[in-house]
C-alpha positions as CSV (number, residue, x, y, z in Angstrom):
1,X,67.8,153.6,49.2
2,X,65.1,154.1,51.7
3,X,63.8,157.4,52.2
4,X,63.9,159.0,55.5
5,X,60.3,159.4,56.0
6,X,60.0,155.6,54.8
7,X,62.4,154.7,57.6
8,X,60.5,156.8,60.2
9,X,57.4,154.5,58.8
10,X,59.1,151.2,59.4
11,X,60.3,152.2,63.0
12,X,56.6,153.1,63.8
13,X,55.4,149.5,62.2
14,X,57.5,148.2,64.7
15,X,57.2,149.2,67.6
16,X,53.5,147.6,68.5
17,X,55.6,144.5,67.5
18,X,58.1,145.4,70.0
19,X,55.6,146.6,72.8
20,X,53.1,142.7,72.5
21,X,56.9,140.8,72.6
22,X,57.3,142.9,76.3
23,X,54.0,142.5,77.3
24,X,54.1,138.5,76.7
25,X,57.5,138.3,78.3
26,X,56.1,139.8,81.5
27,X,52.8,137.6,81.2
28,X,55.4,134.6,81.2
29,X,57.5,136.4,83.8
30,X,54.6,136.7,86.0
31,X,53.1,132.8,85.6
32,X,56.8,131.5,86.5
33,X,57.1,133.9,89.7
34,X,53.7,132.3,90.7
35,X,54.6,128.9,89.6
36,X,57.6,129.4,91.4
37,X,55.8,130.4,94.8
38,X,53.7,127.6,94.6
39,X,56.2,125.6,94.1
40,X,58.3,127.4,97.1
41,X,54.9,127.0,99.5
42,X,54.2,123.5,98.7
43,X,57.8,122.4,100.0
44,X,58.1,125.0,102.7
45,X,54.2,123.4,104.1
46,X,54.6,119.9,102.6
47,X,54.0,118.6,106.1
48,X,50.7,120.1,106.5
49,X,49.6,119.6,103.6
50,X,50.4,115.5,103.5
51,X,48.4,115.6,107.1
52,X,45.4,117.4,105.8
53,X,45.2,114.8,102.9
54,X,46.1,112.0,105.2
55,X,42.9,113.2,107.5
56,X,40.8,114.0,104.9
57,X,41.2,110.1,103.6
58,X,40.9,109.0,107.3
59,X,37.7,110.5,107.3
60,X,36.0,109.3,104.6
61,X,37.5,105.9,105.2
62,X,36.3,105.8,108.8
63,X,32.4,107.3,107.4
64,X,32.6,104.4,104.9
65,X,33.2,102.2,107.6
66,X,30.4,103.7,110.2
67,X,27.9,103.2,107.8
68,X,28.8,99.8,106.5
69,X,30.2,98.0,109.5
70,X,28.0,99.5,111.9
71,X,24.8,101.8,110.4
72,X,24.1,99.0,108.2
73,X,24.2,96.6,110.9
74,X,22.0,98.2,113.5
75,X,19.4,99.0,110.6
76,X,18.8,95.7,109.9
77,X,18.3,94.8,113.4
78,X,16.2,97.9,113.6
79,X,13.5,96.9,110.6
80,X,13.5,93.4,112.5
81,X,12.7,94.9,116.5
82,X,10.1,97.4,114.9
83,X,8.0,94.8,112.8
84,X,5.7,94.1,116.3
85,X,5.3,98.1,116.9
86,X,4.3,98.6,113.5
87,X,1.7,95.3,113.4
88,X,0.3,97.1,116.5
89,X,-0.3,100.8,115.0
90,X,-2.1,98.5,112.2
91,X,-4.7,97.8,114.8
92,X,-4.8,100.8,116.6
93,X,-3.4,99.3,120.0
94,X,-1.3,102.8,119.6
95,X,-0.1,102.3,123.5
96,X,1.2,99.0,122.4
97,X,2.6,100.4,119.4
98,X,4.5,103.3,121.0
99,X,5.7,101.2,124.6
100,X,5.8,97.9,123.4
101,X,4.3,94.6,125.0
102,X,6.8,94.1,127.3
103,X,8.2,91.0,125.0
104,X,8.8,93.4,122.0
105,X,9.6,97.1,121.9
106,X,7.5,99.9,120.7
107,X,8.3,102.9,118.8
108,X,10.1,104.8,121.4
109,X,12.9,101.9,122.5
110,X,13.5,101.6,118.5
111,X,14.0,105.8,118.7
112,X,16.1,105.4,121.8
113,X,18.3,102.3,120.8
114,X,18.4,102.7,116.9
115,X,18.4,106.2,116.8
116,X,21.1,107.1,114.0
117,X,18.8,104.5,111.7
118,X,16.7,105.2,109.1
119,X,13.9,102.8,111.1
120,X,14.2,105.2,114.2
121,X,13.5,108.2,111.8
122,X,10.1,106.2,110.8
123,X,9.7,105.6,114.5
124,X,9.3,109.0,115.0
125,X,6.7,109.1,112.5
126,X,4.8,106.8,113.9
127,X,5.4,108.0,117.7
128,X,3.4,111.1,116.7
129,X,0.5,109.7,115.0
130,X,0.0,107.4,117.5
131,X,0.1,109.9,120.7
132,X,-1.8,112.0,118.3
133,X,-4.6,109.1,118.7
134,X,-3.8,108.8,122.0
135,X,-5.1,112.7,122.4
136,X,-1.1,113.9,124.0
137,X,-1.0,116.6,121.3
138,X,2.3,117.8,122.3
139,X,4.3,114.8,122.0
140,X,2.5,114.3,118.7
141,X,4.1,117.3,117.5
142,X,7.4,116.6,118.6
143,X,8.3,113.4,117.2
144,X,6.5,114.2,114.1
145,X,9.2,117.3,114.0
146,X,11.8,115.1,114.2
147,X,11.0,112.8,110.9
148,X,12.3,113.8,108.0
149,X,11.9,112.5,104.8
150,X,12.4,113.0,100.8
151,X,9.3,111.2,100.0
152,X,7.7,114.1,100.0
153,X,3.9,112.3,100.5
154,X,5.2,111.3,104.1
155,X,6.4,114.1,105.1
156,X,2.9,116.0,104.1
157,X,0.9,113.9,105.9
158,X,3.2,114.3,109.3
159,X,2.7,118.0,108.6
160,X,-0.8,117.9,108.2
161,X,-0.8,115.6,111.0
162,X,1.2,118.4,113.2
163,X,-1.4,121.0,112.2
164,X,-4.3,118.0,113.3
165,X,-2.2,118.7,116.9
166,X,-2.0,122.2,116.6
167,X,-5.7,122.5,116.2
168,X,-6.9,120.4,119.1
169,X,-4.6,122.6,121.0
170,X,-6.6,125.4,120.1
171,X,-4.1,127.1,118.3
172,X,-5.5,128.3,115.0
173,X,-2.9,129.9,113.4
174,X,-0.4,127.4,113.9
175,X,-3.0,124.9,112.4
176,X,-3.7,126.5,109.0
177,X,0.0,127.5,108.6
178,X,0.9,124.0,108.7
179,X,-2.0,122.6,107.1
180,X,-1.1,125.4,104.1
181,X,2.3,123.7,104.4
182,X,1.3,120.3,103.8
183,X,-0.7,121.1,100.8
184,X,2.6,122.3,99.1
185,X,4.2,119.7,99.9
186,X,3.5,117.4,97.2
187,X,1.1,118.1,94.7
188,X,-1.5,115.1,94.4
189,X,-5.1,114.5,94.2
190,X,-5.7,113.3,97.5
191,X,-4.2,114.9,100.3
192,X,-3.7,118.5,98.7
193,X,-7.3,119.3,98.3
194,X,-7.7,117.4,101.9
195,X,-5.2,120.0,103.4
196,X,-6.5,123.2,101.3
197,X,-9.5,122.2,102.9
198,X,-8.4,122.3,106.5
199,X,-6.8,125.1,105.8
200,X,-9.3,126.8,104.2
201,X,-12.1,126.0,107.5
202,X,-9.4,126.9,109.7
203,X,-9.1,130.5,108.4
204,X,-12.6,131.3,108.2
205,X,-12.9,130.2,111.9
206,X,-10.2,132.6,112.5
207,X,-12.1,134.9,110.2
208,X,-9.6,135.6,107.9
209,X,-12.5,135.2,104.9
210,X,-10.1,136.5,102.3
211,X,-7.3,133.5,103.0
212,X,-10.0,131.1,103.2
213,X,-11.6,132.1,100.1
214,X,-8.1,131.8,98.5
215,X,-7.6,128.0,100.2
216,X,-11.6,127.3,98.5
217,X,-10.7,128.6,95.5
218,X,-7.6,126.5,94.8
219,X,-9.4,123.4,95.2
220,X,-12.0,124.1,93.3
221,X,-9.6,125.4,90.2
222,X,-7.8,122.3,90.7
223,X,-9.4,119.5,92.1
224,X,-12.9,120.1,91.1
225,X,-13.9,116.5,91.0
226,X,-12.8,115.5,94.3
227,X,-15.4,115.3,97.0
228,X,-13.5,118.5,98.8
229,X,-14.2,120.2,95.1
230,X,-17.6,119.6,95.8
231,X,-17.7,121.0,99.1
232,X,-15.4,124.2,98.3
233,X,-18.4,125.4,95.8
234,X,-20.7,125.5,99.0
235,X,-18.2,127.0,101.2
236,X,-17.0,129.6,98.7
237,X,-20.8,131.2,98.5
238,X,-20.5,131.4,102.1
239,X,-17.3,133.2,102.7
240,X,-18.4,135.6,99.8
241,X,-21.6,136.5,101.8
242,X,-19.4,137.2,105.0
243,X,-16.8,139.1,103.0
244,X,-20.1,141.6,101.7
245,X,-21.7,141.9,104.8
């Protein structure tokens, strides 16, 4: 015969028992009412939903298509047309290059008839160096803002090349910011210390001795055997003096 304080023991046992079973019933209770909703909004919007996933498939179908049946296409054309502009820039004829000879296009009729091409985005590239050669700064910097690459030493060189621009326009700062641009861009041996450089002249013009040194000092930490190395030990005694004066 169980005691009565023993009973009162076992009543108290089970009641945690008692109190997880009601706790996992209303868990359950509460992942069928939202299954159940679900269930309730999918039929009650089944329309809406089929057309969404109907356009989202006619989408991406009709992108496919655009770039295969007529991207792809017009690119191919594109590298063919551009193959006498680009022959052209080779040889500096950069007027040729950029209006064509009047039997084959130049940069800008690839830009204006190919323009959703990859070949038009090089156009562009090549549009600004050439009227950057040509001396017409300002449409040098805008087609070299409109290329845009991933190969990252590209697009430093048409950055440096925008701060070239910047710099025969007489604006300075706009020069060294984008020259200091370009030198982050990709980090190589031959046009980084090139652009630190610019930079780095560009400043002390502007007598900011403290960037310059900085731009000096980079090269000469980390290109030291390139012929800029060379030249930022000079320049770095000189900037010092200036900064103690």
């Amino acid at each position: 015969m169980t005691s009565k304080k023993g009973k009162k023991k076992e009543e108290e046992a089970a009641k945690p028992v008692k109190k997880k079973k009601e706790q996992t019933d209303e868990k359950l209770e509460g992942v069928e009412n939202l299954l159940t909703r679900t269930e309730r909004y999918i039929e009650e919007n089944q329309k809406s939903l089929t057309f969404i996933v109907v356009a989202i498939i006619v989408v991406v179908l009709g992108y496919m298509g655009y770039r295969h049946l007529y991207v792809a296409p017009l690119e191919k054309e594109a590298v063919s047309e551009m193959y006498s502009a680009e022959r052209y820039f080779e040889i500096d004829s950069f007027s040729l290059a950029l209006y064509g000879d009047g039997n084959q296009p130049g940069f800008l009729d690839i830009i204006d008839e190919y323009g959703v091409t990859k070949t038009a985005n090089l156009a562009s590239y090549y549009a600004g160096l050439s009227f950057l050669h040509l001396g017409e700064y300002e449409n040098a910097i805008e087609y070299l803002s409109r290329f845009h690459s991933r190969d990252q030493f590209l697009s430093a060189i048409a950055i440096g090349a925008m701060g070239d621009a910047y710099l025969e326009l007489g604006e300075y700062e706009s020069a060294a910011s984008f020259y200091s641009k370009a030198a982050q861009r990709r980090d190589n041996n031959l046009t980084t210390p090139i652009y630190l450089m610019k930079a780095g002249l560009v400043y002390e013009e502007l007598e900011n001795y403290e960037k310059s040194l900085e731009m000096y000092n980079r090269i000469l930490e980390n290109y030291p055997d390139t012929q800029e190395g060379a030249e930022a030990r000079k320049y770095i005694g000189r900037v010092k003096a200036r900064l103690n004066q």
